[in-house]
C-alpha positions in Angstrom: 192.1 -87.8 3.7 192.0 -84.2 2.7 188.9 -83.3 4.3 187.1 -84.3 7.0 183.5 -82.9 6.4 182.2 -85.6 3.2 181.0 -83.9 0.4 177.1 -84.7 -0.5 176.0 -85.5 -3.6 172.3 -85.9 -3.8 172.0 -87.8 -6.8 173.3 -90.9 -7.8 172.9 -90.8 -11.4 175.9 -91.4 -13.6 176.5 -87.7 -14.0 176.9 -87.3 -9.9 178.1 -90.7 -9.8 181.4 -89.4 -12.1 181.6 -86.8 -10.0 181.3 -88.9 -6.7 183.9 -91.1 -8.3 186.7 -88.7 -8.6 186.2 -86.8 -5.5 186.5 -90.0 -4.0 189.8 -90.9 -6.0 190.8 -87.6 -4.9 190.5 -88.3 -1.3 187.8 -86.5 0.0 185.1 -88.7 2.1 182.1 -88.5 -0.2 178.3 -89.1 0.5 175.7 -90.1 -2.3 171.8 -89.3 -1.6 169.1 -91.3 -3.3 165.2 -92.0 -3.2 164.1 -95.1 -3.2 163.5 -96.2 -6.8 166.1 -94.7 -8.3 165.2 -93.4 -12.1 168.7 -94.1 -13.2 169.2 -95.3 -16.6 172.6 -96.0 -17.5 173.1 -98.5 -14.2 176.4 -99.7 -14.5 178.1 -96.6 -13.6 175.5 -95.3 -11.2 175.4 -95.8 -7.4 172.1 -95.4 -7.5 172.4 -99.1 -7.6 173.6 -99.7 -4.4 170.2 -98.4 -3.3 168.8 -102.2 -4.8 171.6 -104.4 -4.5 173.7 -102.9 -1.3 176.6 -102.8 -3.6 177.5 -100.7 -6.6 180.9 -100.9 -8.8 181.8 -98.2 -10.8 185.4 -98.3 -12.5 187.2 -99.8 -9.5 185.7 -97.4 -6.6 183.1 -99.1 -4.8 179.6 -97.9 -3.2 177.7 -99.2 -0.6 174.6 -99.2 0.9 174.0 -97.5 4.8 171.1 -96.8 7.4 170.2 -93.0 7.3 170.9 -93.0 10.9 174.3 -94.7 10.7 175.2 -92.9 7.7 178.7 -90.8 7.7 182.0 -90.9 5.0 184.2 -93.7 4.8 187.5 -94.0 4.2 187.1 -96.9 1.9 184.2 -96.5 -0.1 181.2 -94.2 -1.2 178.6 -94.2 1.0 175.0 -94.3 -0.1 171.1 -93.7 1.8 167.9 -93.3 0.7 167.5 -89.3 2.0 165.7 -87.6 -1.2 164.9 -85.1 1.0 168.3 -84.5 2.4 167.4 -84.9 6.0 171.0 -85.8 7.0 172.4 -82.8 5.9 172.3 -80.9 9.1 173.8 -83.9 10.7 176.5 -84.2 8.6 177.6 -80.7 8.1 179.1 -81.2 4.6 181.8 -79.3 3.1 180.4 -79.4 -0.4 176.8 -80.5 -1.7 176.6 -81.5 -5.3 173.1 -81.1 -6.1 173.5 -83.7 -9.3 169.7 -84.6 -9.5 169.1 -83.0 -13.0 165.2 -81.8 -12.0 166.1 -79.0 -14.3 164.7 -76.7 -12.0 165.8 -75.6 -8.5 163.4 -76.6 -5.8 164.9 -76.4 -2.6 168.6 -76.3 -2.7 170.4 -72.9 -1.2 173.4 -72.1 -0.3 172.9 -72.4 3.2 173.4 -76.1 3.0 177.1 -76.0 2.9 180.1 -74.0 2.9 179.7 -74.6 -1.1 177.5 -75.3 -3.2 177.4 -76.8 -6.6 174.1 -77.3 -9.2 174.7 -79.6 -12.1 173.2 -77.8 -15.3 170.3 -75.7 -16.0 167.8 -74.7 -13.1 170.9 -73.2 -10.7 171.6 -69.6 -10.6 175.6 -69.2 -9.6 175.6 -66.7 -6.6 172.1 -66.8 -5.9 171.0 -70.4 -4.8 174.2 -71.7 -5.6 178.1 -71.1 -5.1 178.9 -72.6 -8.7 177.2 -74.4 -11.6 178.4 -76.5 -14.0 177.8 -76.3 -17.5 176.4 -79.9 -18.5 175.2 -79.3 -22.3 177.7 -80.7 -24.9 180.0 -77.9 -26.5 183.4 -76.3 -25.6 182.3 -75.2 -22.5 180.6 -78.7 -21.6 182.3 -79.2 -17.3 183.2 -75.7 -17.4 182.5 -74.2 -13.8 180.1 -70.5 -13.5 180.6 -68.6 -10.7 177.9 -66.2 -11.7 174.5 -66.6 -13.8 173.6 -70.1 -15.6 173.9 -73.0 -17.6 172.7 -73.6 -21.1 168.9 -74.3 -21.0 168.3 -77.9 -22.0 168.4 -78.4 -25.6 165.2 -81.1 -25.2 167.2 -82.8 -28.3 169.9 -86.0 -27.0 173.1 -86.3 -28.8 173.1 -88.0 -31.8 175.3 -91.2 -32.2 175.4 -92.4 -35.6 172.8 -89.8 -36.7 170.3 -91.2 -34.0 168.9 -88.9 -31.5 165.5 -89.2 -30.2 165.2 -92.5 -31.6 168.0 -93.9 -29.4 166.5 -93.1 -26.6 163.6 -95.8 -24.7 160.5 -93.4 -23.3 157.6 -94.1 -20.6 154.7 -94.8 -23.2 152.4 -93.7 -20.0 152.5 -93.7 -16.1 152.8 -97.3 -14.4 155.3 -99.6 -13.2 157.9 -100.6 -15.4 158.9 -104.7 -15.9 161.8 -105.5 -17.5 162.4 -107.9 -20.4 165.4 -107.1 -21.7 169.2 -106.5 -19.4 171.8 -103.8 -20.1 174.7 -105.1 -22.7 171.7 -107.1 -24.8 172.2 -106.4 -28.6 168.5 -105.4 -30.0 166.5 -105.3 -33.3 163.7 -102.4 -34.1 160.5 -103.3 -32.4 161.9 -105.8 -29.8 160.3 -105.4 -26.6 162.1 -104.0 -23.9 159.7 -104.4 -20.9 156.0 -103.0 -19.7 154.8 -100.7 -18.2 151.5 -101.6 -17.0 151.4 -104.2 -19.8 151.8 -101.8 -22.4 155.0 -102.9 -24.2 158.2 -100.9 -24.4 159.6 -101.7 -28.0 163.4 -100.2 -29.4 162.9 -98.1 -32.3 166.7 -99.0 -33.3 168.8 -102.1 -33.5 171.7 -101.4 -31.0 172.9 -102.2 -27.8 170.8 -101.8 -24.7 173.5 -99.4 -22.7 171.0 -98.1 -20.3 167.8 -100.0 -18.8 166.1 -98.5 -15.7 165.5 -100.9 -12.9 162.7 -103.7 -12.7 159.7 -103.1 -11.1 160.5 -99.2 -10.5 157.1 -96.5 -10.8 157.9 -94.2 -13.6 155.7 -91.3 -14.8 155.1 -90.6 -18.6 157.2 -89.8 -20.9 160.6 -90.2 -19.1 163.8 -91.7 -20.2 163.4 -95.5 -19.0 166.2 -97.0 -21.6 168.9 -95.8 -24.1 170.0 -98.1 -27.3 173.2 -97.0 -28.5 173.2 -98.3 -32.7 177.1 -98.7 -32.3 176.6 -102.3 -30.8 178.9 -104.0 -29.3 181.8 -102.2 -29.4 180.3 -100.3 -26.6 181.2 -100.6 -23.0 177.8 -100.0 -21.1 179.9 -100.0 -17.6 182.5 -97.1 -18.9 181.9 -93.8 -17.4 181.0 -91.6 -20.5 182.8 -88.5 -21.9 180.4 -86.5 -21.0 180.1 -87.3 -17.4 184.1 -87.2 -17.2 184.1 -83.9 -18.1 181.5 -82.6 -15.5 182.9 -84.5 -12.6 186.2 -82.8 -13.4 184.0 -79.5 -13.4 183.1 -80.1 -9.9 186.6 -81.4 -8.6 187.9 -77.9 -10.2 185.2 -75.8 -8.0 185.7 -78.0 -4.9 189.5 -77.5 -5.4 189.2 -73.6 -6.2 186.9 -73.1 -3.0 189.5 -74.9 -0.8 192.4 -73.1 -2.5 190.2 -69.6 -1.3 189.3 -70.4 1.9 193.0 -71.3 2.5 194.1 -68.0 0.9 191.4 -66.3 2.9 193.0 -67.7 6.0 196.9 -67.2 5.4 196.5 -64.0 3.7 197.2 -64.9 0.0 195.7 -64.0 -3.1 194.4 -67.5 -4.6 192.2 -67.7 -7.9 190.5 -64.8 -7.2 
């Protein structure tokens, strides 16, 4: 291992499940924070999963469920608790914390919770409540890694595939619990019913394939990403880690690696990537 102290990622969405993923790979003992009914979409290649089934999957690496109060890095998976509100974090003394929640606001991260400190997208403000923050709106700079000021704001708008942007994506028609009537790799047809929520049906707008479904039986509020048809079909893998995410988890493995690389220079002497 290369570290000792795990790094945190509170989060375990596919965009800090990418990045849990390849710090993992990269040998450092990794962490993954979650709440209880995870509001992941895109389940496949989220450990968020582990949180329902004890055991998530996610390109070879493998996640698994602990106790909060038995809950410390292993050497041969990704560990993950329900924690939303971090509680651990003072008994685990991480290196790094990945705050990869996507609240698009900051609400009670700091740099005090780690030696560094890394917000995912818009809401973070690099050298203020954070050490770094990666840039997570598509573009050239899309993983790139700000040590000073901000992301992009959020665009509101998805990425369109095959022309199709809002349409693609599966909404919260109001507040309640969702039922699911419809699994992740199912091809769809406009107006197909997806699921409930609170017996109000949860149609596709697009014929596609279902590569994102949020979990059965999960509380959602209005209005929030619950399901995401992609109008390529089958052709799509819905347990492939996206672009997208790739990018950004390589954005955090460059600040995690940059940080080490200056607290080593800091303690020989050297000039490193300053």
């Amino acid at each position: 291992m290369m570290a000792t102290a795990p790094v945190v990622v509170r989060g375990g969405g596919e965009l800090g499940t990418a990045a849990a993923r390849l710090l993992f790979l990269s040998g450092f003992p990794v962490v993954v924070l979650e709440r209880a009914q995870p509001l992941a979409v895109r389940r496949l290649v989220a450990f968020s999963e582990a949180v329902l089934t004890g055991e998530s999957v996610v390109e070879g690496v493998v996640a698994r469920r602990s106790p909060v109060a038995q809950l410390g890095p292993a050497a041969d998976f990704v560990a993950v608790a329900v924690d939303p509100e971090g509680a651990v974090l003072a008994r685990l003394r991480p290196y790094a914390l990945v705050d990869a929640r996507m609240q698009k606001h900051n609400r009670e991260t700091t740099r005090g919770d780690a030696a560094l400190v890394i917000g995912l997208g818009p809401g973070f403000v690099a050298g203020d409540d954070v050490h770094a923050v990666i840039e997570t709106q598509r573009g050239p700079d899309l993983g790139r890694v700000l040590w000073a000021g901000s992301a992009e704001p959020d665009s509101m708008r998805p990425a369109a595939v095959l022309g199709y942007t809002e349409k693609r994506v599966v909404r919260a028609p109001g507040p309640g619990r969702f039922l699911s009537q419809a699994r992740i790799g199912d091809a769809v047809i406009p107006g197909q019913v997806l699921g409930l929520v609170d017996a109000e049906p949860v149609r596709a707008a697009i014929a596609g394939l279902v590569r994102g479904l949020i979990a059965d039986g999960v509380e959602v509020p209005a209005g929030i990403k619950i399901g995401d048809i992609d109008p390529r079909g089958p052709s799509i893998d819905p347990a492939r880690v996206s672009d997208k995410a790739r990018a950004i988890a390589a954005g955090v493995l460059e600040a995690v690696l940059i940080s080490r690389r200056r607290s080593l220079g800091e303690t020989t002497g050297q000039t490193v990537l300053r």
